[in-house]
C-alpha positions in Angstrom: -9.5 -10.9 19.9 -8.4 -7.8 17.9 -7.6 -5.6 21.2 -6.0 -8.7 22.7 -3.7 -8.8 19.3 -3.2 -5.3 19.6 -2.2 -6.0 23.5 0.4 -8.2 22.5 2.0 -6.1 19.6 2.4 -3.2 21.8 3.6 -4.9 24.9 5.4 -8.0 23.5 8.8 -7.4 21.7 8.9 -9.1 18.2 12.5 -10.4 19.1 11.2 -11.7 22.3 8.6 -13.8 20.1 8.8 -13.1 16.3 6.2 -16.3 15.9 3.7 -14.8 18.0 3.9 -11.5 16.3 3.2 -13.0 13.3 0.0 -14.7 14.1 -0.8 -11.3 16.2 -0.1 -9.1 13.1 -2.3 -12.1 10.7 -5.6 -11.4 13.3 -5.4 -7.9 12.6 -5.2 -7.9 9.1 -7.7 -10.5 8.6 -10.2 -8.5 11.2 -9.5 -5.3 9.4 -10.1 -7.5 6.0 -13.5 -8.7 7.4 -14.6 -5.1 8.4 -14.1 -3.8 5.2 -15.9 -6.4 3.4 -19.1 -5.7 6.0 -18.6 -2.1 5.5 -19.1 -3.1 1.8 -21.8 -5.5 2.4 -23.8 -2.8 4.4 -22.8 0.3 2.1 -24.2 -2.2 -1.1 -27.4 -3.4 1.2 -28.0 0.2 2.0 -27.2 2.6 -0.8 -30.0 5.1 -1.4 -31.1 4.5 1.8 -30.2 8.2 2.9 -31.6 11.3 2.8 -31.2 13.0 -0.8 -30.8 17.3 -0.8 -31.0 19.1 -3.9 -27.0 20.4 -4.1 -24.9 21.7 -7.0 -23.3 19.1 -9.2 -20.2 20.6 -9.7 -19.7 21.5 -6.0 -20.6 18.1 -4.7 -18.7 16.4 -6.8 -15.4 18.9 -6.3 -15.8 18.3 -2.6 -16.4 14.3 -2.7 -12.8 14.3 -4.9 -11.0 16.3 -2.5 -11.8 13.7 0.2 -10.9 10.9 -2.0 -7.6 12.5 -2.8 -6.5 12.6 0.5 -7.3 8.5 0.6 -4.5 7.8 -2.2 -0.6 8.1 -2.2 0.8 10.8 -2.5 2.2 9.7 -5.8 -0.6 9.6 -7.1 -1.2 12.8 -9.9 -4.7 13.7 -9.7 -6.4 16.6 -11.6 -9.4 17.9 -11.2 -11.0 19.5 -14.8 -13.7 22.2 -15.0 -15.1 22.0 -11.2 -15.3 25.6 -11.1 -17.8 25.5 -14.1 -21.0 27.1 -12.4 -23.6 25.7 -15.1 -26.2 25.9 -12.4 -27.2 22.0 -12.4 -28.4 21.0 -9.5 -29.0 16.8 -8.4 -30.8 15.1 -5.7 -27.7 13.4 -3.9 -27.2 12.0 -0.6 -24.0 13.2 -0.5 -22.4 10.5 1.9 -23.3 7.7 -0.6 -22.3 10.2 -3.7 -18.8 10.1 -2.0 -18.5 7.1 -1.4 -19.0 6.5 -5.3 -16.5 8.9 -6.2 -14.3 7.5 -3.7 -14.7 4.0 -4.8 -13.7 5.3 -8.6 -10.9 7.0 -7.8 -9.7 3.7 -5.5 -10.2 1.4 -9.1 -8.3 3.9 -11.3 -5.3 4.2 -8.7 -5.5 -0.3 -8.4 -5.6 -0.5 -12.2 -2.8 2.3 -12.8 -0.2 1.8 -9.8 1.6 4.0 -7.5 2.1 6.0 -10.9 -1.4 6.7 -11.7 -2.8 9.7 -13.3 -6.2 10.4 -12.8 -8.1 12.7 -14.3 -11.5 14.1 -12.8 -13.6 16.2 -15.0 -17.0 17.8 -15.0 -19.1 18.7 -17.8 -22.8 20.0 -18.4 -24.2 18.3 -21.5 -26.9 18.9 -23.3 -29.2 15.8 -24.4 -31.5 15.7 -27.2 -35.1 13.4 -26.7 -33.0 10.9 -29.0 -29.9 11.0 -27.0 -32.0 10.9 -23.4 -34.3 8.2 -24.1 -32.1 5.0 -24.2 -31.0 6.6 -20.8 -34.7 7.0 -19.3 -34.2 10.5 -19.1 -35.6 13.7 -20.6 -34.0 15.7 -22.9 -32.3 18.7 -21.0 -28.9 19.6 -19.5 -27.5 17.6 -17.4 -23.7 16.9 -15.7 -21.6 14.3 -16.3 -18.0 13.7 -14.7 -15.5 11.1 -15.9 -12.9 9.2 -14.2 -9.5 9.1 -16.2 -6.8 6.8 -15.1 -3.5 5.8 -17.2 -4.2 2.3 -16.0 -4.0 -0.5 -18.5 -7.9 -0.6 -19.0 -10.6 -3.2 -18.7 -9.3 -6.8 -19.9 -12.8 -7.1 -22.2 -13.3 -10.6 -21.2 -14.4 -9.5 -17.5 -16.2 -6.6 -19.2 -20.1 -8.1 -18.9 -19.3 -9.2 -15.1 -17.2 -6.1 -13.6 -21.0 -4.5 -11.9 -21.9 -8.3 -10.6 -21.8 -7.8 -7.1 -18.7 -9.8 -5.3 -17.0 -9.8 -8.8 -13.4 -8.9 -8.6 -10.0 -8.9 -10.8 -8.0 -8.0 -7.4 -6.9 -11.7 -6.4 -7.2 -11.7 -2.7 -7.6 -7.6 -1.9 -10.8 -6.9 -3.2 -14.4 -7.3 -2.4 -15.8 -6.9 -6.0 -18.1 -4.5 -4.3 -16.7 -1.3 -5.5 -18.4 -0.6 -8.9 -21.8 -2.6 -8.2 -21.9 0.6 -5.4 -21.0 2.8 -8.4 -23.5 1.2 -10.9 -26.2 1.2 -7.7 
């Protein structure tokens, strides 16, 4: 159905048969819709599923950003803080699904801030006492953390206690609600 849509945008002119274009153009849309909600399904299903490689923090992350830079508009201002730092922390990440996290972040902040958005992207190593590491089932020690920035409007906090329920979503009709349940997974 989608090549046959395809077919008729290609071969069809639209003043010949602006009606049929329409309906053409709404199979394609909703069939590209429906993939991406699989895609999101399958990624959520899935996550952790790969293999994990012990790889630099910093690095991974740097790399993962870059690739999610080039997703967004070019309006978009995006800077990248402290990347370079070489503190030597090292994670197990399967680095397609650590991507697709950082990709999925960078997607929210650019929805929730506009065309305009700012994003800031920084990396930090921080250093957690027992009494800091514990509510976190972790050990104390060093350990990275990168924050996502946007000069978006913020979380309304009345959604706050449902945005990592899977299928949740504040987007109306574009989004899955399958981006930060990926990113809290």
């Amino acid at each position: 159905m989608l090549m046959g849509s395809e077919m008729i945008l290609r071969k069809l002119p639209e003043e010949e048969a602006p009606e049929i274009h329409k309906y053409a153009n709404l199979i394609i849309n909703s069939a590209q819709t429906s993939a991406k909600i699989i895609d999101d399904v399958l990624a959520f299903s899935r996550l952790d599923s790969g293999e994990r490689k012990k790889l630099p923090l910093a690095k991974t992350a740097y790399e993962a950003c870059k690739f999610s830079k080039e997703l967004l508009p070019r309006t978009v201002k995006i800077d990248l803080i402290n990347f370079e730092s070489n503190s030597g922390i090292k994670s197990r990440i399967n680095e397609s699904d650590f991507t697709r996290v950082m990709t999925n972040l960078m997607i929210n902040a650019y929805h929730a801030a506009g065309p305009k958005a700012h994003i800031k992207v920084s990396y930090e190593a921080v250093k957690l006492t027992q009494k800091q590491s514990k509510p976190l089932n972790l050990k104390a020690g060093t350990y990275g953390r990168i924050d996502v920035i946007d000069n978006g409007p913020g979380i309304d906090p009345k959604v706050m206690p449902q945005i990592f329920d899977p299928f949740f979503t504040t987007k109306d009709n574009e989004g899955t609600g399958l981006g930060l349940p990926i990113v809290y997974g």
